[in-house]
N, C-alpha and C positions, 0 to 999 in steps of 0.2 A: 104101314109096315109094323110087324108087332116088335118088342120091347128085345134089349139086347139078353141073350142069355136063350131066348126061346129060338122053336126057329121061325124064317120070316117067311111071310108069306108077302106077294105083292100083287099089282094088280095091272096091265097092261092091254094096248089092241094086239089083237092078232090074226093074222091070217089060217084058215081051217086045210083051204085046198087050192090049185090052180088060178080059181075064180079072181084072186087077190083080196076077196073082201075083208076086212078088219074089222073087230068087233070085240068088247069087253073080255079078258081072260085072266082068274087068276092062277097062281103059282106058284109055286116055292123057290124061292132063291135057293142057291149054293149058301152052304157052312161058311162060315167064315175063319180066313187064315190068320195069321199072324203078321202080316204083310197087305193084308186085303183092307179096303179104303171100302165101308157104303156110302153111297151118293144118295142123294133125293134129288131126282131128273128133276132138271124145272125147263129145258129144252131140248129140239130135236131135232136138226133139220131133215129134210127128204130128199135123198140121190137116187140117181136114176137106177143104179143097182140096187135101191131095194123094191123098186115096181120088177126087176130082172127077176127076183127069186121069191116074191109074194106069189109072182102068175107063173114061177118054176119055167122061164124063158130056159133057163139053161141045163132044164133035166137033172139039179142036184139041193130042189128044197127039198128040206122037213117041217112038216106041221103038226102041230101048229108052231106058226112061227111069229114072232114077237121082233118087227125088224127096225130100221135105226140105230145109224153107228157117227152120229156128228152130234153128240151127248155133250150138255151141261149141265152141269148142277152144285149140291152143296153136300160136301163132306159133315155125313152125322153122324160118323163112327170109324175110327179106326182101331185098326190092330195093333198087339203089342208091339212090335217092328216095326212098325211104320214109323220113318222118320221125316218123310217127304214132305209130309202135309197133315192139318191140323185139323180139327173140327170147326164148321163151317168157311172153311177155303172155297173159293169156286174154280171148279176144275172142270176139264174138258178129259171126252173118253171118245175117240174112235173105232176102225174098226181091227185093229188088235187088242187082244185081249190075254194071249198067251204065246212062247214060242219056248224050243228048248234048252236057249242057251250056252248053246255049246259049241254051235255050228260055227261054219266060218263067216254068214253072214250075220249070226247073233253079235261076235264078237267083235266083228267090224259094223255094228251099231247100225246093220239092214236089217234088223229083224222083221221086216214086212216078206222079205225073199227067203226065211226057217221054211223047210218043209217041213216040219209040226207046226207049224200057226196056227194058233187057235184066235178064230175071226170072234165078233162079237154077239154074231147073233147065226141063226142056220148050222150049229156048229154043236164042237161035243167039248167039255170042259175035262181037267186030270181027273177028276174024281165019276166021269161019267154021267154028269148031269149035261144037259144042251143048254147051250146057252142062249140068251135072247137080250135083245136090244132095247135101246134108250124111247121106244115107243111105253114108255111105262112109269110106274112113280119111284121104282128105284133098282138099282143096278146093284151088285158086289164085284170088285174089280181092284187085281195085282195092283200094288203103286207103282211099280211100272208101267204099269202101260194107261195111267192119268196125265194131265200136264195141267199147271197151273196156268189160269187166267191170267194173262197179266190184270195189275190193276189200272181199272180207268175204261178199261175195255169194256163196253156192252157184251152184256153172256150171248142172247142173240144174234148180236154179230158175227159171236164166237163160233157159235157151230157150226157153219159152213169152212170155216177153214179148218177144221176136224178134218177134213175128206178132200171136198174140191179146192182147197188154197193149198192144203199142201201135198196135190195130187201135182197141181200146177208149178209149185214151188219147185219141187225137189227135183226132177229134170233138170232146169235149169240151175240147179247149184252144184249137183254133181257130174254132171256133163261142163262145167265150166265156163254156164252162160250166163253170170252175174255179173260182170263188166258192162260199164256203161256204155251207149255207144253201137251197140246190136240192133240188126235190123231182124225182127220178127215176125211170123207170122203164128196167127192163131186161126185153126179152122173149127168151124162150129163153133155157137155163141151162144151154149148151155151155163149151166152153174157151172161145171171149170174153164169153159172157154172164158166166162167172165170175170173171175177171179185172174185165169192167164193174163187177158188184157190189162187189169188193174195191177198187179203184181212186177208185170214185164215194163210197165209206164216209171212203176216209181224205180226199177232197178236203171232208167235211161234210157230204155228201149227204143229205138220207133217201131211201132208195132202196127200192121197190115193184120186189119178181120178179112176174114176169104168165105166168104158164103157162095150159097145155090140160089140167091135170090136178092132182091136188093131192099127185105122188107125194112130187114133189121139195122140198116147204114146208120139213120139220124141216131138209135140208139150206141151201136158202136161210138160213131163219130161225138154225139155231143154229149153222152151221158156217161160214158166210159173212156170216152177218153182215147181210142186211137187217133191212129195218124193216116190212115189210108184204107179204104173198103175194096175189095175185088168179088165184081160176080162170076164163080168158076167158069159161067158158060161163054164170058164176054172174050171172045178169044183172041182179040185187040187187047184191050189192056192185061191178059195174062199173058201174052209174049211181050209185049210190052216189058212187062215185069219180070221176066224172066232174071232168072241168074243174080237175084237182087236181093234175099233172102241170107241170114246163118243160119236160120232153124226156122222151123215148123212145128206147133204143138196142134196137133189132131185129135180131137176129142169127139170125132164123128162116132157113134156106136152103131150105126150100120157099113153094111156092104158100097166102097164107092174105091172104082180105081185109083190107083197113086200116081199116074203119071202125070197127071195136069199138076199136083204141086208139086213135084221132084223137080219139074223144069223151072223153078220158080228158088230153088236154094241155089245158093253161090258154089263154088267148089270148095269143097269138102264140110256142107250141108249139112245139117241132120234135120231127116224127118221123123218125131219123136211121139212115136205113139200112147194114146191115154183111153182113149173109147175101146169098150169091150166089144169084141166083132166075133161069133163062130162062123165066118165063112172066110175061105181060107182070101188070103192077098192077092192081087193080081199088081202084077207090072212089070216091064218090059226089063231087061237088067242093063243093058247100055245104058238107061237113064240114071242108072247109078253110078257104076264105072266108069264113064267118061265124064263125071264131075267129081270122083272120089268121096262119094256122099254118103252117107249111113242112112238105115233104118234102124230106128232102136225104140225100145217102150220102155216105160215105165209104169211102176205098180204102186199107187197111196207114194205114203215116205215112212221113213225110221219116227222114232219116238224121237231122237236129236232132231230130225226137222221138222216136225210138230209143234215143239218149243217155238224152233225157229224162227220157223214163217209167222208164229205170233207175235212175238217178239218184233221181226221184221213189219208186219202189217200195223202196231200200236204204233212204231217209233214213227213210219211214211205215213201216217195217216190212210193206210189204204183200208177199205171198209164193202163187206158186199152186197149186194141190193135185194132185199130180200120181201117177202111178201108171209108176213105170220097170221099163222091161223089155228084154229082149238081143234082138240083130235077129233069132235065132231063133222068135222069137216075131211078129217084124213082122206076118206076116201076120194070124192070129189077133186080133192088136189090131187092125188093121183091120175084119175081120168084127165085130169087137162095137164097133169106133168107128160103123160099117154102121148096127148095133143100137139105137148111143146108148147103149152102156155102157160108160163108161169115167167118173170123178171125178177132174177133169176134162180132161186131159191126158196122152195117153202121154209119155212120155219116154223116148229110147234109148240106152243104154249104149252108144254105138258103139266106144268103147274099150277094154272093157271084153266084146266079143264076139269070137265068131270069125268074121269075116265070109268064110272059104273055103270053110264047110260049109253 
């Protein structure tokens, strides 16, 4: 990054076209504001949404695109107003980046639900530049929408609950499922189904993994820590189970009917969706109505629960399991994120690479 006063140029992977492939790019950062925080990324982790909009699954990238939105790093410049945070702080960046403030969801501290959000990366900034993500050696980013690391906390660690800890978190804190004592289930046992399970344990949960297969049980059961494994297809022990359930966190991101777990929450259930799906829902509506159950989603969290769930995750000791690799590799971890093989989160060394080769 060149010198303050000039402007910066940086250097980052990126995606060209559909293909997803990622490869050396560099670029100009956005100006900086009076309020603006530059970062030096030293990590990054990889969610499934950004294999979603690398290979344009959803018909709305732009390339090139520079993607990565569970960003850490070190504050090596701030703006006049800033008063948040100092030079060399370690902070964490998600994936907001901008909203208008003024809405009703700004003011009530969702700004993930602004219709102006401005995302971190595939996106277009106030001044009309696109913005791009923490797959890079540095970021310019509102102190808003930063959060300090606590201390003591591996940065590492940190970036997966940029996204997947407090995609899982916030559900259950504003649906009012933080009380100890809750019987859970968490479906799919991706990077937020993992973090769900881990998050939901230390809040007292007993928490039920519900897969389509019995691979992944000894991991649930002995590595993370649930209490109970269900194979969808075992239709003994899912009537068994029925009616045994407060919630359900879903993080399937394909197409799979809902009735098999609707009969599995107690009355007045929620089944709480997280996985990105364009194919419309199926399911029967007496399975809802006759147990007064909800279907409800949720999107990321606020910046207030971002803190949060760190906060929350330093003091329980909960921690997510992660597998770090140098952006050499980006790609490759992609293809087997593709696969579903990965436990349960890449993480990138972005500091710690060469990002010109």
């Amino acid at each position: 990054m060149r010198s303050l006063g000039t402007e910066k140029t940086t250097i980052g992977w990126a995606a060209r076209d559909p293909s997803g492939a990622l490869s050396p790019y560099t670029y100009t950062l956005r100006n900086t504001g009076p309020e603006d925080v530059v970062i030096k990324v030293t990590y990054c982790g990889i969610c499934h949404s950004d294999l979603h909009l690398i290979k344009n699954h959803q018909g709305i990238s732009h390339y090139p695109m520079v993607p990565g939105h569970e960003v850490v790093g070190e504050v090596v410049e701030v703006g006049s107003d800033v008063r948040k945070f100092r030079v060399g702080d370690c902070v964490g960046v998600g994936l907001l980046v901008g909203c208008c403030g003024i809405c009703r969801p700004c003011k009530s501290e969702m700004e993930q639900y602004c219709n102006q959000v401005i995302w971190s990366y595939n996106h277009v900034y106030t001044d009309g530049k696109p913005t791009q993500g923490g797959f890079a050696r540095s970021m310019i980013v509102d102190q808003k929408f930063a959060v300090k690391i606590p201390d003591g906390m591996a940065p590492e660690q940190a970036a997966p609950l940029l996204c997947a800890g407090v995609t899982a978190y916030s559900p259950l804190s504003h649906l009012g499922l933080k009380k100890s004592g809750l019987r859970g289930g968490i479906l799919g046992l991706g990077g937020v189904g993992h973090m769900g399970v881990k998050i939901a344990k230390a809040m007292g949960h007993h928490v039920t993994v519900i897969s389509s297969s019995d691979r992944k049980r000894e991991e649930a059961m002995d590595h993370l820590g649930a209490d109970d494994y269900l194979i969808s297809s075992d239709s003994t022990r899912m009537q068994k189970a029925a009616d045994s359930l407060d919630y359900i966190i879903d993080t399937v991101p394909v197409f799979h009917p809902l009735e098999l777990y609707l009969s599995l929450l107690k009355l007045d259930g929620k089944l709480i969706l997280l996985g990105i799906i364009n194919t419309p829902l199926q399911f029967a509506n007496p399975m809802v109505m006759l147990g007064r159950k909800s279907i409800t989603g949720s999107f990321i969290g606020s910046m207030k629960e971002t803190e949060e769930v760190l906060e929350f995750c330093k003091e329980k000791g909960v921690t997510s399991m992660i597998e770090m690799v140098k952006m050499d590799y980006v790609n490759t971890a992609f293809e087997r994120l593709e696969k579903n093989d990965v436990r349960y989160r890449f993480v990138v060394d972005v500091a710690g690479s060469k990002l010109d080769q």
